[in-house]
C-alpha positions in Angstrom: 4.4 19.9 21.8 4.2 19.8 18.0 8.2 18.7 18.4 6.8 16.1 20.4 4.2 14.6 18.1 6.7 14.7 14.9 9.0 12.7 16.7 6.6 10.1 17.9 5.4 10.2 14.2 8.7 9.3 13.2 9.3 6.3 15.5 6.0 4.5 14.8 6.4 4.6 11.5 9.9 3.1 12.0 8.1 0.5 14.2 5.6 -0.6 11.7 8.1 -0.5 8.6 10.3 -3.1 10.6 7.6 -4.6 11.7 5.9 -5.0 7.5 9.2 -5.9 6.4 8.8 -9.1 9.5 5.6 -10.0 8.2 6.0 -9.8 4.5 9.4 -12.1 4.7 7.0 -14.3 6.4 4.9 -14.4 3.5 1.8 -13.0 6.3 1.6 -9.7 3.8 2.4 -8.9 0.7 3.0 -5.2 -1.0 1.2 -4.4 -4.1 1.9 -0.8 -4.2 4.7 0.9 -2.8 4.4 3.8 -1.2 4.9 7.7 -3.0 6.8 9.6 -0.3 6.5 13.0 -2.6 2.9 12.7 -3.2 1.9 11.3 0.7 0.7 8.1 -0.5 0.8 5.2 1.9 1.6 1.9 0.4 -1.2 -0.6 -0.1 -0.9 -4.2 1.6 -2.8 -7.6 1.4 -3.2 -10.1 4.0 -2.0 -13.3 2.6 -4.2 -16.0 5.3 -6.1 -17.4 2.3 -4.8 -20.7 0.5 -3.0 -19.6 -3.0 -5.9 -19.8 -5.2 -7.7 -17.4 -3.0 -4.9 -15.1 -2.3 -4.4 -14.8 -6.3 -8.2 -14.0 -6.8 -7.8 -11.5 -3.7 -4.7 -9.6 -5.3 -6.2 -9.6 -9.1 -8.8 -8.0 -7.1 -7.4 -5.6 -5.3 -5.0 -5.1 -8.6 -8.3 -3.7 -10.1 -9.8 -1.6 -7.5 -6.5 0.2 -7.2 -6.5 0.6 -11.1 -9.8 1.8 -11.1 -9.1 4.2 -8.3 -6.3 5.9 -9.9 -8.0 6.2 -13.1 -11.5 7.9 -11.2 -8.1 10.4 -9.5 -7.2 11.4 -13.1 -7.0 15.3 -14.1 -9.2 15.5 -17.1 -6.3 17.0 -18.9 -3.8 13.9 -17.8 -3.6 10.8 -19.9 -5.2 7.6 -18.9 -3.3 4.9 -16.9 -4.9 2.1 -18.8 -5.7 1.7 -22.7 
């Protein structure tokens, strides 16, 4: 069964990566973190259904909250991300 479940693991995440890589040549999503395979961390996405002006202010946004949350992750011992 576990056999099973890896396997259907693998093919939907084939399914959506085709299916991202549709959407995102579309211009319907964008990437603004690609994903760390070693580390198990998904890739972060933004809907794009907003004019430009509010799809910048959306990304800057969303820029910052990911900032902040990898800074807030940081070992106390590591060195910052940001100055």
């Amino acid at each position: 069964m576990q056999r099973l479940s890896e396997k259907n693991m693998k093919s939907a995440i084939r399914r959506l990566s085709v299916t991202a890589k549709k959407l995102e040549e579309a211009g319907l999503i964008k990437c603004i973190r690609k994903a760390d395979i070693q580390r198990n961390i998904p890739a972060k996405w933004l809907l794009m259904l907003g004019d430009d002006e509010e799809n910048r202010a959306v990304e800057a946004w969303a820029r910052r909250c990911i900032a902040h949350k990898l800074e807030s992750d940081r070992k106390p011992w590591q060195k910052p991300l940001m100055p």
